[in-house]
C-alpha positions as CSV (number, residue, x, y, z in Angstrom):
1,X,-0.3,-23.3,-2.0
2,X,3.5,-23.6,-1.3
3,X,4.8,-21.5,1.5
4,X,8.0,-19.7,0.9
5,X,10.8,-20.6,3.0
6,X,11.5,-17.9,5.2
7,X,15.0,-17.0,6.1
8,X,15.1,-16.7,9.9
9,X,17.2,-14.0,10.4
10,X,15.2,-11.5,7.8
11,X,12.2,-12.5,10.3
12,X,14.6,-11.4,13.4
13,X,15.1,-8.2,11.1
14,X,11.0,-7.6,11.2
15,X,10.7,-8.2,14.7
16,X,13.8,-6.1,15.7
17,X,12.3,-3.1,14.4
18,X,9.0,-3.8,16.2
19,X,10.7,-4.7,19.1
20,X,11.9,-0.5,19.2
21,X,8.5,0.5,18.3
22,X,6.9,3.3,20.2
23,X,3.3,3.3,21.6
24,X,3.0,6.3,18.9
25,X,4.3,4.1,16.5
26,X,1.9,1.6,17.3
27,X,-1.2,3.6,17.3
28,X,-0.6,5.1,14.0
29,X,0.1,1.8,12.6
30,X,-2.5,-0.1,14.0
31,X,-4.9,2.3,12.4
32,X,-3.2,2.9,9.3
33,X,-5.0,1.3,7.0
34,X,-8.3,1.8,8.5
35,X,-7.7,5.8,8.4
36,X,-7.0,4.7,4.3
37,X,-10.5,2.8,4.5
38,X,-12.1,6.0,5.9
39,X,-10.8,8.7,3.4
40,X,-11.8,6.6,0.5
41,X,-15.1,6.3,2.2
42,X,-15.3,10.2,1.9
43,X,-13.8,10.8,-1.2
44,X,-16.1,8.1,-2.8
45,X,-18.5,9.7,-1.3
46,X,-17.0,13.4,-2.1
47,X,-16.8,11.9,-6.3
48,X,-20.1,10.1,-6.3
49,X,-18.9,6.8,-6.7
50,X,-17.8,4.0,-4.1
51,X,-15.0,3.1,-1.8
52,X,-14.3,0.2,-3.9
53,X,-13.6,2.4,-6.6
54,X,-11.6,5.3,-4.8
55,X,-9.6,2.8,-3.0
56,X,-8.4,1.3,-6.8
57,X,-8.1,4.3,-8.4
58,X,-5.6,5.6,-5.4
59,X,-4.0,2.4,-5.8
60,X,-3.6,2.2,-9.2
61,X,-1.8,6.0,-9.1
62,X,0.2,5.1,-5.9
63,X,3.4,3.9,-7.6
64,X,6.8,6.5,-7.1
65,X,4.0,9.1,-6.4
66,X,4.0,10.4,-2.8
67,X,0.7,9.8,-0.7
68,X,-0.5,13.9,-0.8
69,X,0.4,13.5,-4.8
70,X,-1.7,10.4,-5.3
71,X,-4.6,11.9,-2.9
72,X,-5.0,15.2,-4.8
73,X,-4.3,12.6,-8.4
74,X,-7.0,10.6,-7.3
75,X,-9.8,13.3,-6.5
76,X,-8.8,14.6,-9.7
77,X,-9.8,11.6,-11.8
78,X,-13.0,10.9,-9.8
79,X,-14.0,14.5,-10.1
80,X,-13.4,14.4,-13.7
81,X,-15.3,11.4,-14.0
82,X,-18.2,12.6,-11.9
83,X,-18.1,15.9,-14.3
84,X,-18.1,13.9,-17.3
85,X,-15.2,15.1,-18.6
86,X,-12.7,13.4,-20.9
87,X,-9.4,11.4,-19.7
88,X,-7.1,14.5,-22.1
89,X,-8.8,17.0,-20.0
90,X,-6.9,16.9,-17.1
91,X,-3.4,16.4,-15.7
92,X,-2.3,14.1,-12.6
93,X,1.2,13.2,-11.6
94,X,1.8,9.8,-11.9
95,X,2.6,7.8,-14.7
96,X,0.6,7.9,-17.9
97,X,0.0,4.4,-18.1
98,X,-1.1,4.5,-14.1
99,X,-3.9,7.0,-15.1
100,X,-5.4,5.4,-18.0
101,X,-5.6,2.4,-15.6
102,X,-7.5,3.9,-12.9
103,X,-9.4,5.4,-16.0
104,X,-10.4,2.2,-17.2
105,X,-11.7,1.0,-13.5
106,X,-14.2,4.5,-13.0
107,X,-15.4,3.5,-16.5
108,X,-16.6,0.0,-15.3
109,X,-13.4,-2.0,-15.4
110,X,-12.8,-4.8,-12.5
111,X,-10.1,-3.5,-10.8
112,X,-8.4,-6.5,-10.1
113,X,-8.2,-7.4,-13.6
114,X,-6.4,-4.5,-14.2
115,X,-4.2,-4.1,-10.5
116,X,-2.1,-7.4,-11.2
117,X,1.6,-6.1,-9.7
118,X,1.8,-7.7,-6.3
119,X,2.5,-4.3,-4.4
120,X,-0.5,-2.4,-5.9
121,X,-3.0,-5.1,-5.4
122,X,-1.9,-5.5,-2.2
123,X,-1.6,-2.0,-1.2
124,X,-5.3,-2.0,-2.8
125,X,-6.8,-4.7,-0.9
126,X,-5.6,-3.4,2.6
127,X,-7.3,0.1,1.7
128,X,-10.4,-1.6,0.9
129,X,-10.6,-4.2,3.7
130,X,-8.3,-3.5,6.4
131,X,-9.6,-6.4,8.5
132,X,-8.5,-8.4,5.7
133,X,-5.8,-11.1,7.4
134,X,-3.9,-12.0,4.1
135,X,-2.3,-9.5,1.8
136,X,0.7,-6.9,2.8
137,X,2.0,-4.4,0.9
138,X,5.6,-4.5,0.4
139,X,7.1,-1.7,-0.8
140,X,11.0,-0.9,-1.0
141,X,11.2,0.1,2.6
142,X,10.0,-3.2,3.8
143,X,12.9,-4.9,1.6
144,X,15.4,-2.5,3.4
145,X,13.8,-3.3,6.7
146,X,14.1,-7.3,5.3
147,X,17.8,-6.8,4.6
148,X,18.3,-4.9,7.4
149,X,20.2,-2.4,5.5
150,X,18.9,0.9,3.8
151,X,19.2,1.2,-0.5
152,X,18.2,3.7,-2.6
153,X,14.6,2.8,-3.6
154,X,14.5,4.2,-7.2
155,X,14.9,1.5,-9.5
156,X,14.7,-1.0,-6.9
157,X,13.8,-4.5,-8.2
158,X,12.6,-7.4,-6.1
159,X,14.0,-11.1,-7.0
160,X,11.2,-13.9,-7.7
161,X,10.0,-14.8,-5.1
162,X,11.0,-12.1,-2.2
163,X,7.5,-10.2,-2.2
164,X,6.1,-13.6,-1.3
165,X,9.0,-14.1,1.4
166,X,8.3,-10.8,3.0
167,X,4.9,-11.0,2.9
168,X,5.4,-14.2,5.0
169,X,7.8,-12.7,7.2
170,X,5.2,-10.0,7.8
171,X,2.3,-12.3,8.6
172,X,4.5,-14.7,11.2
173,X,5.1,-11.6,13.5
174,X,2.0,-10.5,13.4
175,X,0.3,-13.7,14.6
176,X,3.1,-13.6,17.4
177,X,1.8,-10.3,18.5
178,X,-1.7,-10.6,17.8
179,X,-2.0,-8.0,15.0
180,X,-3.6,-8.1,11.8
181,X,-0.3,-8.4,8.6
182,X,-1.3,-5.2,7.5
183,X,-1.5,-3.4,10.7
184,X,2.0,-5.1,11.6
185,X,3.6,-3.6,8.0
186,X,2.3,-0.4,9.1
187,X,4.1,-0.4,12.9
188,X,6.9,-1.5,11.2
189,X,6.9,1.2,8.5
190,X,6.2,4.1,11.3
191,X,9.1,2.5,13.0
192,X,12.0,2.0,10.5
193,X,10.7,6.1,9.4
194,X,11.1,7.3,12.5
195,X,14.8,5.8,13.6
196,X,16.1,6.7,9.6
197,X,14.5,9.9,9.8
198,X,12.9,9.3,7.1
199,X,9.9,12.2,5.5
């Protein structure tokens, strides 16, 4: 597999927002996508169906739609599923498309024939296996935090190739400090939040 050749000071960028991390920040992110791992657990359980499943189906609804959105989305669906209702009988949020998706993967799809955008899969895979040492999520705030500059996120577009470049970026610092990738991207998200202010 050929690495992507990192840029050395968008890895400087990384670790300079680690470096002003907090011992909050830490904790929270170091556990971040376990806590994910552990509400799926429940609302699979809550549904009637597994964490494999919840974890997808809040993946495949997570795109532009706020985390307490895509929660309350995704108990929707699974409730409706477990109630045998119809995919017109209810309402969620997010995108049309995004629902029939996670429709498709309660009604015995394989989920990762159907999660194929890099972020999503990701996001997926570190919900469902947070010891998992290879895929980060990469979202628009980690290209800011990349960059080293904030942009508006909506309509944000990553060149070919960058999700790959971060995702490297991400995986470097965390050997350095001895994290996990995914437990790094969430320190550095709790970080870059907290100095931006951002809700």
């Amino acid at each position: 597999v050929n690495q992507p050749v990192l840029k050395r000071v968008s890895v400087d960028n990384l670790k300079r927002v680690v470096d002003q991390a907090t011992l909050h920040d830490i904790a929270v992110g170091l556990d971040s996508y376990h806590k994910y791992n552990r509400i799926m657990v429940k609302l699979g359980e809550h549904c009637q169906t597994n964490t494999r499943i919840a974890a997808t189906v809040f993946a495949a609804k997570s795109p532009n739609n706020d985390y307490f959105g895509n929660l309350r989305d995704a108990h929707t669906l699974l409730s409706a599923a477990r109630d045998g209702r119809q995919l017109e009988d209810f309402s969620v949020s997010t995108y049309g498309q995004n629902k029939r998706k996670a429709w498709r993967i309660v009604k015995g799809e394989d989920p990762l024939d159907l999660i194929v955008a890099d972020k999503t899969r990701n996001f997926f895979q570190n919900i469902y296996d947070p010891t998992d040492p290879v895929p980060v999520t990469v979202d628009g705030h980690m290209i800011n935090v990349w960059r080293c500059k904030r942009e508006n996120l909506v309509g944000l577009r990553f060149p070919k190739g960058l999700y790959a470049e971060v995702a490297e970026g991400v995986r470097v610092v965390a050997r350095e400090r001895d994290w996990l990738p995914c437990q790094t991207q969430g320190i550095i998200w709790m970080t870059w939040r907290r100095v931006h202010g951002i809700r």
